[in-house]
C-alpha positions in Angstrom: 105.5 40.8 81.8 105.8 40.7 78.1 104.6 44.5 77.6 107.6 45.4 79.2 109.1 44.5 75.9 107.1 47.0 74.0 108.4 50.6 73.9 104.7 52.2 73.3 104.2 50.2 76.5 106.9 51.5 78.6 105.8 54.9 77.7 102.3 54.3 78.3 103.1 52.7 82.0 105.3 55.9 83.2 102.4 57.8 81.2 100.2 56.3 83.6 101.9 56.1 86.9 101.9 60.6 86.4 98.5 60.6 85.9 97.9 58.7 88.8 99.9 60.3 91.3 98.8 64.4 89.8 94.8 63.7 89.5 94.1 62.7 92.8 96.5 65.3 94.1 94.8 68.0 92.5 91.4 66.2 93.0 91.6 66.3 97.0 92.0 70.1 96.6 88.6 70.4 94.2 86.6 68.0 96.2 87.2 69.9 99.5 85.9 73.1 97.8 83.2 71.4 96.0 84.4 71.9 92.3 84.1 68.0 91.4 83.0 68.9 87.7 85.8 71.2 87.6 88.2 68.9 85.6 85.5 68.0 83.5 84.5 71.2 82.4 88.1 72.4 81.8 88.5 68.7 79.4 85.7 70.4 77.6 87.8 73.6 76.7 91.1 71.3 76.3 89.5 70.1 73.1 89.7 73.3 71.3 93.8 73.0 72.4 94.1 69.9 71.1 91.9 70.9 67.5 94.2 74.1 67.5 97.3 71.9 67.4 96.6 69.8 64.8 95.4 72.9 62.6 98.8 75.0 63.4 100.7 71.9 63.3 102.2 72.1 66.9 102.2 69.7 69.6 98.2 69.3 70.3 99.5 68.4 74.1 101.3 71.5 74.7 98.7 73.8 72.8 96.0 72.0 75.0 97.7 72.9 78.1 97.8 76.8 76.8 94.0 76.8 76.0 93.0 74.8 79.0 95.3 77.1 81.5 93.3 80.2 79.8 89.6 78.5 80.2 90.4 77.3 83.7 91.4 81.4 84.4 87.9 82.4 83.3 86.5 80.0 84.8 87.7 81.6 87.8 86.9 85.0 86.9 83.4 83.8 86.1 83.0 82.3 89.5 84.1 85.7 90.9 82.0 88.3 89.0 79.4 85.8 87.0 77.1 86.2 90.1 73.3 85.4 88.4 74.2 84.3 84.8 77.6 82.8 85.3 76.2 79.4 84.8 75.1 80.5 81.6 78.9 81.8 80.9 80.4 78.3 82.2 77.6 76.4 80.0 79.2 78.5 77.0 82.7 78.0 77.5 82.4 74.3 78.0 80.4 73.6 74.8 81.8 75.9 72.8 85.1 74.5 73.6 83.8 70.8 73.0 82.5 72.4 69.5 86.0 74.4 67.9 87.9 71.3 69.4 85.3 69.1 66.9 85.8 72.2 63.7 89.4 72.7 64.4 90.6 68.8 63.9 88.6 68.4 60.6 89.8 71.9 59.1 93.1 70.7 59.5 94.7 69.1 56.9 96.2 66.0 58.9 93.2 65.8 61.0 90.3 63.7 61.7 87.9 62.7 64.0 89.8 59.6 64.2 92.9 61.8 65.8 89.7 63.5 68.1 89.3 59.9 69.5 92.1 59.2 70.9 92.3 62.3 72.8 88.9 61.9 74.4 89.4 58.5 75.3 92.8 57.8 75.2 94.9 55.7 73.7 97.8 53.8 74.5 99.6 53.0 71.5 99.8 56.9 70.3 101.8 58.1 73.2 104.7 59.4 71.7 108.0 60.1 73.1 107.7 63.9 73.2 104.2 63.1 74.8 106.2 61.5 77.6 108.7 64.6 77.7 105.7 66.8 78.1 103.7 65.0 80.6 106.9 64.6 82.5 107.5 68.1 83.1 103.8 68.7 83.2 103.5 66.6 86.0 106.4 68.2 87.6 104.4 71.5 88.5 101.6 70.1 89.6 103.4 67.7 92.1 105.6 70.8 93.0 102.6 73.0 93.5 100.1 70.4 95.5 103.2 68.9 98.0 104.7 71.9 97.9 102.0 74.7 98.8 99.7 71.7 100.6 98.9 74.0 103.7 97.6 77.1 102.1 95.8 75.3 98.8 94.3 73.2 101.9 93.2 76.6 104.0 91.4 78.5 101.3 89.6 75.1 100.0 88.3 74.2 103.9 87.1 78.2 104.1 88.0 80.8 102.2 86.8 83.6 104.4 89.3 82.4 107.1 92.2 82.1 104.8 92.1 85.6 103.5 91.9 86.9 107.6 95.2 85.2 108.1 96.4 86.9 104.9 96.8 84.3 102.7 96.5 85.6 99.0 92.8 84.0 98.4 92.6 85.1 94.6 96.1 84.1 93.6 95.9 80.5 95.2 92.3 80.1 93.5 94.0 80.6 90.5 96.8 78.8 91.1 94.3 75.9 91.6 92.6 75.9 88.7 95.6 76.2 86.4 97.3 73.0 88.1 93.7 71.6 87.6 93.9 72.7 83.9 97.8 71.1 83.8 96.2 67.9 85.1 94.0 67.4 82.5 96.1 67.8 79.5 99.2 65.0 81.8 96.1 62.5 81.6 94.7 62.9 78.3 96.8 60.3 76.7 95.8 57.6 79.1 92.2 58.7 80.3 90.9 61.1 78.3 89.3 64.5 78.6 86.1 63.1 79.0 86.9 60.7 81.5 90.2 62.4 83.5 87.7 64.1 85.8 87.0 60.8 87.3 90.2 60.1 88.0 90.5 63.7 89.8 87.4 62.7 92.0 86.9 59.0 92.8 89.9 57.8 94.3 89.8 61.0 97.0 86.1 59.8 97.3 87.3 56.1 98.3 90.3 57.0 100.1 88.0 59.3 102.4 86.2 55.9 103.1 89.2 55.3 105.4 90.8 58.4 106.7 89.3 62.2 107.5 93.2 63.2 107.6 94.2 65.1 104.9 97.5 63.4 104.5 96.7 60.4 104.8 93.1 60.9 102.4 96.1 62.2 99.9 98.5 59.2 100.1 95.5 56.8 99.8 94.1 58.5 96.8 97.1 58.8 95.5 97.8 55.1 95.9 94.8 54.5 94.2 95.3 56.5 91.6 98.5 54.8 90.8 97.2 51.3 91.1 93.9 51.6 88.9 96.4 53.6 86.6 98.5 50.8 85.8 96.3 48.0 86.5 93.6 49.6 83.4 96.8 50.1 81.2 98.0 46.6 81.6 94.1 45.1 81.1 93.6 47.4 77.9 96.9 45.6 76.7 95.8 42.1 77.1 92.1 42.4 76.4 92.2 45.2 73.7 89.6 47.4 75.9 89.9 51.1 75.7 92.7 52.5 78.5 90.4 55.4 79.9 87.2 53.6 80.1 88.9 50.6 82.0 90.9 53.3 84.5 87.3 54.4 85.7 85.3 51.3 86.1 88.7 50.0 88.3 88.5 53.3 89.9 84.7 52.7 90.9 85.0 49.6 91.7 87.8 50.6 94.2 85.1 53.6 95.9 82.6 50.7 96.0 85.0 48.2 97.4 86.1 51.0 100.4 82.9 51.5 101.1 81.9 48.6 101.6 84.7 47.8 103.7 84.4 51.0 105.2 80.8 50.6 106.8 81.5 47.3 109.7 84.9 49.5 110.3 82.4 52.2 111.4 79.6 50.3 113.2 82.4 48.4 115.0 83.8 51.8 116.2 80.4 53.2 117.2 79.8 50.0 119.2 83.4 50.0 120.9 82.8 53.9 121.8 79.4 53.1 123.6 80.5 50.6 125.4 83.7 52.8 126.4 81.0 55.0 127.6 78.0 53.5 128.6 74.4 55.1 128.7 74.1 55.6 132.7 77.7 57.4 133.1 77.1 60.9 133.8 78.5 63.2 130.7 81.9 64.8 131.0 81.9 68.6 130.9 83.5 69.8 128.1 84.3 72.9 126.7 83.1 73.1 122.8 86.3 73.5 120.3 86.3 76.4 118.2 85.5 75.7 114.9 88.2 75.8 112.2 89.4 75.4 109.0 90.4 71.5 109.6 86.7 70.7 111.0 85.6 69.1 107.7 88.9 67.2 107.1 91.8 66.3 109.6 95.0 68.0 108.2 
């Protein structure tokens, strides 16, 4: 427990333990409406944030979440009104972020590819103490907004069409989703990475739905993940100088794979326990079909 004596290490660990509780809770909400890649495209766009910082000389964390809020909005927009060519338009946003990102860090005068590094990858000795301060209250909306708004954000991502018949606001929650997507990215940067945080957002909801088709208990699992491979990658990368972000995902697919794995007897030994509850020759039970839902995919 000798990193506990380091102060970049302190930092890094709470740094860490935020990233793993926000990712997978925003994550659950973009794997149930199919947007995986979302956080990846939006760590794309966060690069121009992060060049735009060190040009202007402003925090490149807080400037990344500003950029990244804006691209995740027309992302959205896109997705709305793109209809045949809004692939095209999403293509163009993400590598055109990726490429002023790239120009913006190497006009500016303290700047260097170097500095680019760490962002994409992160980095666990350059968390600073306003980077802590930041993620902090970063993190702060996005737990507020996933725990807090859990049963609508989960309506409109099980099926949108029913959500907007009980008059939930579709538009506005779609947004707020993908702006709490775009805060995400920019809490995890430091310890992931933009290219890697989208992992983070996806696997450990992946594994935990291994075990559970509740929603609440898929979002405690995942978020217990998230937590664990968190700290566990921060604490390797300390002792066996490996990069932070890279370690987090290989722990975090390892986990899926471990679940899974576990997760297939479970199953078999379920199936065989239900058939012998109700063997071949008993005559079938009339029932009356449920009506389906919005919690047919996933158990709220």
């Amino acid at each position: 427990m000798d990193f506990l004596n380091y102060a970049f290490m302190q930092r890094a660990l709470l740094a860490a333990v935020l990233v793993g509780i926000t990712a997978p809770a925003v994550g659950i909400y973009l794997v149930q409406r199919r947007q995986a890649l979302m956080g990846d495209g939006i760590g794309h766009v966060a690069m121009t944030g992060v060049g735009l910082g060190f040009l202007l000389s402003t925090s490149p964390v807080w400037m990344a979440t500003a950029v990244s809020v804006l691209g995740a909005v027309l992302m959205e927009l896109i997705r709305w009104y793109g209809k045949t060519r809004g692939d095209i338009a999403l293509a163009m946003l993400f590598y055109g972020g990726m490429a002023g990102g790239v120009m913006f860090i190497n006009l500016a005068p303290t700047g260097s590819n170097a500095n680019l590094t760490t962002y994409l990858f992160g980095s666990l000795s350059t968390v600073s103490q306003s980077d802590v301060v930041s993620i902090c209250l970063l993190a702060a909306f996005v737990v507020l907004v996933t725990l807090g708004l859990r049963r609508q954000l989960f309506a409109v991502s099980q099926d949108e069409e029913f959500a907007r018949v009980t008059g939930l606001p579709v538009r506005a929650l779609n947004l707020l989703t993908a702006v709490t997507a775009a805060v995400t990215v920019t809490v995890a940067m430091r310890v992931v990475g933009l290219l890697l945080v989208s992992a983070l957002m996806v696997v450990p909801v992946a594994a935990a739905q291994q075990l559970s088709r509740s929603f609440t208990a898929t979002l405690v699992i995942a978020v217990a993940i998230g937590v664990t491979v968190t700290v566990s990658g921060t604490i390797t990368s300390y002792y066996q100088d490996v990069p932070p972000g890279a370690t987090i995902v290989l722990l975090t697919i390892a986990a899926f794979v471990a679940l899974t794995a576990l997760a297939t007897p479970l199953a078999r030994r379920r199936a065989r326990a239900a058939a012998a509850a109700h063997p071949a020759g008993d005559p079938a039970e009339c029932t009356i079909p449920a009506t389906r839902g919005a919690g047919d995919k996933i158990g709220v």
